[in-house]
C-alpha positions as YAML, in Angstrom:
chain: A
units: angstrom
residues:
- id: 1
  name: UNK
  ca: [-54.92, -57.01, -22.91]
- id: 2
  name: UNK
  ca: [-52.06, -56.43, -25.31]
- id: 3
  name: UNK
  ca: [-49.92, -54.81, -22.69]
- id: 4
  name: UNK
  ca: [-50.75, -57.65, -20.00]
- id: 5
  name: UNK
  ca: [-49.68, -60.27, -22.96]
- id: 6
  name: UNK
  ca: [-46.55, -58.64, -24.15]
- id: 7
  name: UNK
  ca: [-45.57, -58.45, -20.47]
- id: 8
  name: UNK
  ca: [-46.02, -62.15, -20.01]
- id: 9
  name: UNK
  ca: [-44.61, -62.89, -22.97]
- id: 10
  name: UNK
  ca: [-41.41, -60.77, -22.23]
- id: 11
  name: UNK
  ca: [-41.40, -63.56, -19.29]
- id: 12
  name: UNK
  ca: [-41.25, -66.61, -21.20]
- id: 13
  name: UNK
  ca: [-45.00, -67.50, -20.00]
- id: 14
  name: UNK
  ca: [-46.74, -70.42, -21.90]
- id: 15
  name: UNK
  ca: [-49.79, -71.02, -23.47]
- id: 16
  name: UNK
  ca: [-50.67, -67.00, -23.47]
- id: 17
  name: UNK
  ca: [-55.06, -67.63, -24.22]
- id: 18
  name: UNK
  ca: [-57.15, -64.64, -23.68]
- id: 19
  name: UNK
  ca: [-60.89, -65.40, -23.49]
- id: 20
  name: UNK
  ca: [-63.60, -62.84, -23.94]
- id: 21
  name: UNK
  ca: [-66.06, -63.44, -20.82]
- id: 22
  name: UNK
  ca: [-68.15, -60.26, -21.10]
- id: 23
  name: UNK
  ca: [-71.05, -62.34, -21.87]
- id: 24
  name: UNK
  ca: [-70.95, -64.84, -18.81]
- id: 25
  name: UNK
  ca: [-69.56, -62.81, -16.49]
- id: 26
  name: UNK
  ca: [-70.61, -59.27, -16.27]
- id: 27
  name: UNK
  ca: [-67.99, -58.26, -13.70]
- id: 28
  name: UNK
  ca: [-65.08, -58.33, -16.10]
- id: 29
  name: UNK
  ca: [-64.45, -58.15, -20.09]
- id: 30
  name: UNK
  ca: [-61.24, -60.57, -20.37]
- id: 31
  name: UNK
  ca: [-59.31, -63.39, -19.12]
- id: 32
  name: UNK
  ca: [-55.18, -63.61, -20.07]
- id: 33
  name: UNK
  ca: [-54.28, -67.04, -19.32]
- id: 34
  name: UNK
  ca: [-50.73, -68.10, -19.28]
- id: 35
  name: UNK
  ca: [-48.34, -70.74, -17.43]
- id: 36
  name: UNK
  ca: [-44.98, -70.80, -15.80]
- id: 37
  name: UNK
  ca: [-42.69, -73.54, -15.51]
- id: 38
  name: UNK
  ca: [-42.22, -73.40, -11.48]
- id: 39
  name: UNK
  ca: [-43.44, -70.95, -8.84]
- id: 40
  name: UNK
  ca: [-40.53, -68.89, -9.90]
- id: 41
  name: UNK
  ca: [-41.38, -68.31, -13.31]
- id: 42
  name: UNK
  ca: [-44.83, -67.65, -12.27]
- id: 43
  name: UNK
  ca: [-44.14, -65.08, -9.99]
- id: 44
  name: UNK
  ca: [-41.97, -63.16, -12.27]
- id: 45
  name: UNK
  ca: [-44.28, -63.47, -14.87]
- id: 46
  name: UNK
  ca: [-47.34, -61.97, -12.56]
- id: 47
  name: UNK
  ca: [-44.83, -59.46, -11.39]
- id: 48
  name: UNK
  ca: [-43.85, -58.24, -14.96]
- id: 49
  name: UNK
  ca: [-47.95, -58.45, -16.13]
- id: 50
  name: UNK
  ca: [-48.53, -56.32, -12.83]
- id: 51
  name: UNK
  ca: [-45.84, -53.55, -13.69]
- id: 52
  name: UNK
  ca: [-46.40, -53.11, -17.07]
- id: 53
  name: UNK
  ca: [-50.51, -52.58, -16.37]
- id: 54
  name: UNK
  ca: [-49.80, -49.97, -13.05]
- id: 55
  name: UNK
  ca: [-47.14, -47.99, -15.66]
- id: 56
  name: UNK
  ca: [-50.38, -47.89, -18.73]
- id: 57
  name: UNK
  ca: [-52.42, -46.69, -15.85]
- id: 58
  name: UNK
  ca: [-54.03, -49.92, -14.73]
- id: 59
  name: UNK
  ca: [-55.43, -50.34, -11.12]
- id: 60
  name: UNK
  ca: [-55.51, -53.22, -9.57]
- id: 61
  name: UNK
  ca: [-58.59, -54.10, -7.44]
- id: 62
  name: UNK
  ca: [-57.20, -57.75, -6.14]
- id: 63
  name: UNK
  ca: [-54.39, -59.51, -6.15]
- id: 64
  name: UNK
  ca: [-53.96, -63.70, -5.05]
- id: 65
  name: UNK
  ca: [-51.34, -66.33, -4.69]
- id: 66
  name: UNK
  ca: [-48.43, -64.66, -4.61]
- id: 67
  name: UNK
  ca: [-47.17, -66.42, -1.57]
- id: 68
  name: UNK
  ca: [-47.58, -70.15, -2.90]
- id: 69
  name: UNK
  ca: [-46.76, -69.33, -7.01]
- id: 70
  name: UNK
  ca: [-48.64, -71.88, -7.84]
- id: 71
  name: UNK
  ca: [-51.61, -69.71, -9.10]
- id: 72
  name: UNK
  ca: [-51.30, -65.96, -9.17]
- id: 73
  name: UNK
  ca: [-54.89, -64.03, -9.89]
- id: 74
  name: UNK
  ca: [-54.61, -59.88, -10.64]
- id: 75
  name: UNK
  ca: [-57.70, -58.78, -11.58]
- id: 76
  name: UNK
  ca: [-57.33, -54.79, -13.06]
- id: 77
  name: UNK
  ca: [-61.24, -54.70, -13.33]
- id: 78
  name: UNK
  ca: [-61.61, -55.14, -17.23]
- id: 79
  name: UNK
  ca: [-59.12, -57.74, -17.71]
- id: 80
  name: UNK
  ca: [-58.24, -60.51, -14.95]
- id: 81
  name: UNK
  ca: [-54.86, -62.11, -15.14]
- id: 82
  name: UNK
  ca: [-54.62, -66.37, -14.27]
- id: 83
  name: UNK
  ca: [-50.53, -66.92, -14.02]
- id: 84
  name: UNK
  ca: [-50.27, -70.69, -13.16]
- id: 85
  name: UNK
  ca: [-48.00, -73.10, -12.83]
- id: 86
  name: UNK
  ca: [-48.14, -76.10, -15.59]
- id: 87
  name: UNK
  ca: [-49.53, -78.89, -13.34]
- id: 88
  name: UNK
  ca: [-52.19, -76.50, -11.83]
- id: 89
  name: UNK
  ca: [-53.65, -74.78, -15.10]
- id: 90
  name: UNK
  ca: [-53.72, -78.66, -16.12]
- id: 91
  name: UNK
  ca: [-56.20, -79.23, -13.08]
- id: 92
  name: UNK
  ca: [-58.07, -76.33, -12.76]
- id: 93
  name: UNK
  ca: [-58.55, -76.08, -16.66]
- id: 94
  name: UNK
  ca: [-60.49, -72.87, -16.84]
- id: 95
  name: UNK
  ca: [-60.11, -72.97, -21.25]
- id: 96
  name: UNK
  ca: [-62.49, -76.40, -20.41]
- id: 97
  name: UNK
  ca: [-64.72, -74.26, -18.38]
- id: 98
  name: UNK
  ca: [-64.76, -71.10, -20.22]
- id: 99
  name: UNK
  ca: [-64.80, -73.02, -23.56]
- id: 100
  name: UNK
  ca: [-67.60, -71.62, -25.28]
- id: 101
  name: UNK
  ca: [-66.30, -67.60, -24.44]
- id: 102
  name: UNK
  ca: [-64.26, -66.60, -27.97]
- id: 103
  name: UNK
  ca: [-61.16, -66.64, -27.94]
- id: 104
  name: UNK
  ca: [-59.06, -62.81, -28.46]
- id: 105
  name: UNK
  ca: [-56.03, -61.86, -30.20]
- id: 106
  name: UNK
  ca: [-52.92, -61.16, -28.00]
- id: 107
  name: UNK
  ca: [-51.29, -59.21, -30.44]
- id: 108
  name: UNK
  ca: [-48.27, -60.57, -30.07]
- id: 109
  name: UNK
  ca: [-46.54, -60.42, -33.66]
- id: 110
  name: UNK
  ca: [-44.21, -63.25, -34.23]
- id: 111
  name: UNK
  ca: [-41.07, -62.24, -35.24]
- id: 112
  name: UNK
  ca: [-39.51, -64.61, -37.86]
- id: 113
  name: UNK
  ca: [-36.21, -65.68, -37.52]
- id: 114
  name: UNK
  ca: [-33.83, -64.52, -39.82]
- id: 115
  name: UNK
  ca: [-32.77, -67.40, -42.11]
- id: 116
  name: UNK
  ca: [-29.04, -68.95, -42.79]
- id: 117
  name: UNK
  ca: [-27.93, -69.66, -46.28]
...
């Protein structure tokens, strides 16, 4: 999850949510939720999530939506990836639908900015 996160992150991605659905859904352990700005950013960021699992070892059992960008799915098994663009993680709004699976750390330490004075 941390890997997947960092990668997005690396990407600029949005509204990074992972959501433990191991209890609901038996077929996988996590969701990693994020966002692009445009199909560009989406792509890159699903491209970037995708290299950084295959180099830790990851493999990928499906992969959708890379032709639109609009919403990219890679699903590694124990973690599935949702890259979306703005407008469509707005309608499909899978944190309304998942919202009673806990939410999980990203690990993603903030690093503060240094300060001028």
């Amino acid at each position: 999850m941390h890997i997947a996160a960092r990668a997005a992150d690396d990407k600029k991605a949005d509204d990074l949510v992972a959501l433990d659905v191991s209890g609901p859904l038996p077929l996988t352990d996590a969701f990693l939720l994020a966002s692009g700005d445009n199909e560009r950013n989406v792509l890159a960021i699903a491209g970037a999530v995708e290299d950084a699992l295959l180099e830790a070892g990851a493999k990928p059992l499906r992969r959708e939506g890379r032709t639109e960008g609009r919403w990219v799915l890679l699903d590694f098994g124990d973690i599935v990836v949702h890259v979306f663009h703005q407008e469509d993680r707005q309608f499909y709004a899978l944190e309304r639908l998942w919202r009673d699976c806990p939410v999980l750390p990203l690990g993603l330490d903030e690093v503060a900015e240094p300060s001028v004075g």
